[in-house]
C-alpha positions as CSV (number, residue, x, y, z in Angstrom):
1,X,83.6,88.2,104.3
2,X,82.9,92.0,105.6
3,X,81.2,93.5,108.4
4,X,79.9,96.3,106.8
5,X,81.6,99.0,107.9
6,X,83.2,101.7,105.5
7,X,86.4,102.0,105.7
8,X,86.7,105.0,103.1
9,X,84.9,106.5,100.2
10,X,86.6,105.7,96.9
11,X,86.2,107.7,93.7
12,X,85.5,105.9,90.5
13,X,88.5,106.9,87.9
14,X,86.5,104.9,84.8
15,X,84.2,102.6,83.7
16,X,85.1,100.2,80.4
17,X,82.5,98.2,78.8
18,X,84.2,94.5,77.6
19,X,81.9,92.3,75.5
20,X,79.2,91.4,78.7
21,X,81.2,92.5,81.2
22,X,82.9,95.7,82.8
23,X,86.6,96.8,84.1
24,X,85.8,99.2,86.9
25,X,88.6,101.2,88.3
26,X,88.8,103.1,91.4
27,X,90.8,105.5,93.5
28,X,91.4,104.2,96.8
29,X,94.9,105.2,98.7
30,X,93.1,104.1,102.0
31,X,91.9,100.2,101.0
32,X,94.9,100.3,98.6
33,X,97.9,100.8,101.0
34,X,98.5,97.4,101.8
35,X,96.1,95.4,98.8
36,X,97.5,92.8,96.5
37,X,96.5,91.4,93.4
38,X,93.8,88.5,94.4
39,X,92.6,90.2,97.2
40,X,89.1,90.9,97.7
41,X,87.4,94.8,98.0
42,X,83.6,95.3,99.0
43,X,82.6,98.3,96.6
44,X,78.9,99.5,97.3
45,X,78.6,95.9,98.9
46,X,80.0,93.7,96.3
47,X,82.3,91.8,96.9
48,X,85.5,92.5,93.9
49,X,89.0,90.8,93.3
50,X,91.5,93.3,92.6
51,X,93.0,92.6,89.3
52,X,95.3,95.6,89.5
53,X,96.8,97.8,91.6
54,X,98.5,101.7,90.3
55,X,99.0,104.7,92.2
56,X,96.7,104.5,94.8
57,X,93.8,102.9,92.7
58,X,92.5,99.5,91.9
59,X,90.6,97.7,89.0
60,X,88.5,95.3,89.0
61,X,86.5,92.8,86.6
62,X,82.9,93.0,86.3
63,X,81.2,90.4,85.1
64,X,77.6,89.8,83.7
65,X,75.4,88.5,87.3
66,X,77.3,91.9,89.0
67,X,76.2,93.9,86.4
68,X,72.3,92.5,86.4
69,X,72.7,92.5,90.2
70,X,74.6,95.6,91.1
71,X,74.2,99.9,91.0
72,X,78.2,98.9,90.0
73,X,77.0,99.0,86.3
74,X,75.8,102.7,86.5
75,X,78.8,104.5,88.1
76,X,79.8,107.3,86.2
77,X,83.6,108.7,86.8
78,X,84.3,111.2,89.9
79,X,81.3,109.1,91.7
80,X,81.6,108.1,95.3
81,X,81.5,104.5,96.1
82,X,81.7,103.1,99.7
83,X,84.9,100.6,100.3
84,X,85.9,98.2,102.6
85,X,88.4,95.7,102.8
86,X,88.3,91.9,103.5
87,X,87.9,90.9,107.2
88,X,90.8,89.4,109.1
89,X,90.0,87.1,111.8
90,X,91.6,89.0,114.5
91,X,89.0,92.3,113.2
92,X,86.1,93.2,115.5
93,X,83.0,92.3,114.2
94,X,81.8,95.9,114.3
95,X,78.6,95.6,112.1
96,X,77.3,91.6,111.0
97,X,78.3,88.9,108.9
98,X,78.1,90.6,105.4
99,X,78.9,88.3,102.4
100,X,79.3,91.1,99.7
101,X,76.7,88.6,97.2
102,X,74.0,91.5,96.4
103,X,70.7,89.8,96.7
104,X,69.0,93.0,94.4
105,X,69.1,97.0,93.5
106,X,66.2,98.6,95.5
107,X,64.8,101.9,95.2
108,X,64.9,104.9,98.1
109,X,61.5,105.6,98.3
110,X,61.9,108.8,101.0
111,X,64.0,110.2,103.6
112,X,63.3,112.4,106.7
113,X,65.8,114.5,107.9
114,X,65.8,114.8,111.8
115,X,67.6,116.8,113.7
116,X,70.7,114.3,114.3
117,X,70.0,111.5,112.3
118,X,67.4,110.8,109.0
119,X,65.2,108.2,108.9
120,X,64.9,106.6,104.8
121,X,62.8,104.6,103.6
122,X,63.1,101.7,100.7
123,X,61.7,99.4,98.8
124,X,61.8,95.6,99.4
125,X,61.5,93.2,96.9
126,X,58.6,90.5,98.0
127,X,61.2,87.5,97.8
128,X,62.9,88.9,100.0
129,X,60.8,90.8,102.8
130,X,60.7,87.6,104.7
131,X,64.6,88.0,105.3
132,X,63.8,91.3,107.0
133,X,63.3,92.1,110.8
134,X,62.5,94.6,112.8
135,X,66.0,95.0,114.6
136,X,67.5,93.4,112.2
137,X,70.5,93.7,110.2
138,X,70.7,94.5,106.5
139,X,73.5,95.9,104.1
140,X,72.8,99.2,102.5
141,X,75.2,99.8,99.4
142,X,77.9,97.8,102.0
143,X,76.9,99.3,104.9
144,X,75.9,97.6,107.8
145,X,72.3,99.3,109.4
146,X,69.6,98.1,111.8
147,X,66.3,97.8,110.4
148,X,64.0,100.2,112.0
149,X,60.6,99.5,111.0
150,X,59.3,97.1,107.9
151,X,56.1,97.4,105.8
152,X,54.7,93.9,104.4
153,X,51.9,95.9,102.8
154,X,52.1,98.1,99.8
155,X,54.3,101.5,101.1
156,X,53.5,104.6,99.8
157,X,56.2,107.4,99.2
158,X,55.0,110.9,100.8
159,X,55.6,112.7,97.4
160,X,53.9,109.8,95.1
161,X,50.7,107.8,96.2
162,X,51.0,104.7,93.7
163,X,51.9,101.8,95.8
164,X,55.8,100.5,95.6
165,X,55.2,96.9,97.2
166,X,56.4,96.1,100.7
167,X,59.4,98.8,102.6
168,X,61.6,98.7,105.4
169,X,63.2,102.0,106.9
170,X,66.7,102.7,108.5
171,X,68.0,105.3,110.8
172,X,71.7,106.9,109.5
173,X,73.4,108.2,112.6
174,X,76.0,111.4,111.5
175,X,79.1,109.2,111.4
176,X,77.1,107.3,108.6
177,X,75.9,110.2,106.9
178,X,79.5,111.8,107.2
179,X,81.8,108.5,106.1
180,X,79.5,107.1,103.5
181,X,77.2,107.4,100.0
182,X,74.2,106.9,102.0
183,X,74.2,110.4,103.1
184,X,73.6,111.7,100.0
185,X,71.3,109.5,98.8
186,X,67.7,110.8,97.4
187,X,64.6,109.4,96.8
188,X,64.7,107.4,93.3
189,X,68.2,106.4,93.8
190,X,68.8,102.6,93.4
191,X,70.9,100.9,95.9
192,X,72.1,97.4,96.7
193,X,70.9,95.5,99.1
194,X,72.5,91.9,100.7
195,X,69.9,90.8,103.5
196,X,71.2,88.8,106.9
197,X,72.8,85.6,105.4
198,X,72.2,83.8,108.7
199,X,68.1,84.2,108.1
200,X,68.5,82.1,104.6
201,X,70.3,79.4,106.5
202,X,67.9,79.3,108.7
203,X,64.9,79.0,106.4
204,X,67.3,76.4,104.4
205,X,67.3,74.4,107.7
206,X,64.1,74.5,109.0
207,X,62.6,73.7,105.5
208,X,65.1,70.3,105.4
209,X,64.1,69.4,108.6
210,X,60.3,69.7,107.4
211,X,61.4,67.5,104.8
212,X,62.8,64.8,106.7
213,X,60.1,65.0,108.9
214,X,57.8,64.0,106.3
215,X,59.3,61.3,104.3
């Protein structure tokens, strides 16, 4: 479990393709300090197990559903990646419950710069709009953000005026923009996205009580 707040911004040392699946190592003397073999790493929001630790870097296994799932899959070496370790249970719960299981890669559609913060815009796959709220919270490549404004309809990006589906925007303060990937993010870039857990248990709940109610 995570809360969706970077702790640093690892490098990615390499890449290896295995049969289906991938090794993916990364530099990480922050996370890494006091990591074991076993434990588990957020990278870009999904969840990892380190299977090794060397010099300040960890690797980790890759398999097929991460790859389908993930950006993890297209990381190139000297990329930027945003970390964050496990959460204890004596942590504050700085951002939200963030299970680091990547619901889908979505694309940034556009971004606004303002003149503290930047507004960006993204796409939102149609399973999954009804997981999104205004005020809500979503994970953006791991990081925790409040949703600032959703489009159900078919958004339009500024520069392109084919419709991309339904959208949802959120506002990067400076410490985001400073401490994690998102501030260099540009329209066309994929990203992953986890939506509020606790709205699927909800749904799951309601739609078994609707059951019961009718048998």
């Amino acid at each position: 479990m995570f809360t969706g707040i970077v702790e640093e911004l690892g490098r990615v040392v390499r890449l290896d393709a295995v049969g289906d699946s991938a090794r993916l190592t990364v530099a990480a003397p922050v996370v890494t300090r006091d990591a074991r073999a076993g434990d588990s790493i957020a990278v870009n929001g999904c969840c990892l197990t380190v299977a090794e630790l060397h010099d300040g870097a960890f690797t980790a296994d890759l398999m097929a559903e991460t790859l389908t799932r993930t950006n993890l899959g297209a990381v190139a070496p000297g990329e930027r990646v945003n970390l964050e370790r496990a959460l204890r249970l004596a942590d504050r719960l700085g951002g939200h419950v963030v299970q680091g299981h990547v619901d889908a890669t979505v694309c940034v559609i556009d971004r606004h710069h303002g003149e503290h913060w930047d507004l960006v815009r993204l796409a939102l796959p149609r399973n999954l709009a009804r997981y999104v709220a205004v005020k809500g919270s979503i994970a953006v490549d791991g990081v925790s953000l409040t949703v600032v404004d959703v489009d159900d309809g078919d958004a339009r990006s500024s520069d392109n005026p084919a419709p991309v589906g339904p959208a949802f925007s959120v506002g990067l303060i400076p410490e985001t923009l400073r401490r994690t990937t998102l501030g260099a993010r540009a329209a066309g870039d994929r990203v992953n996205l986890e939506v509020d857990v606790m709205s699927k248990y909800v749904e799951r709940l309601l739609g078994a009580t609707s059951d019961e109610g009718a048998a």
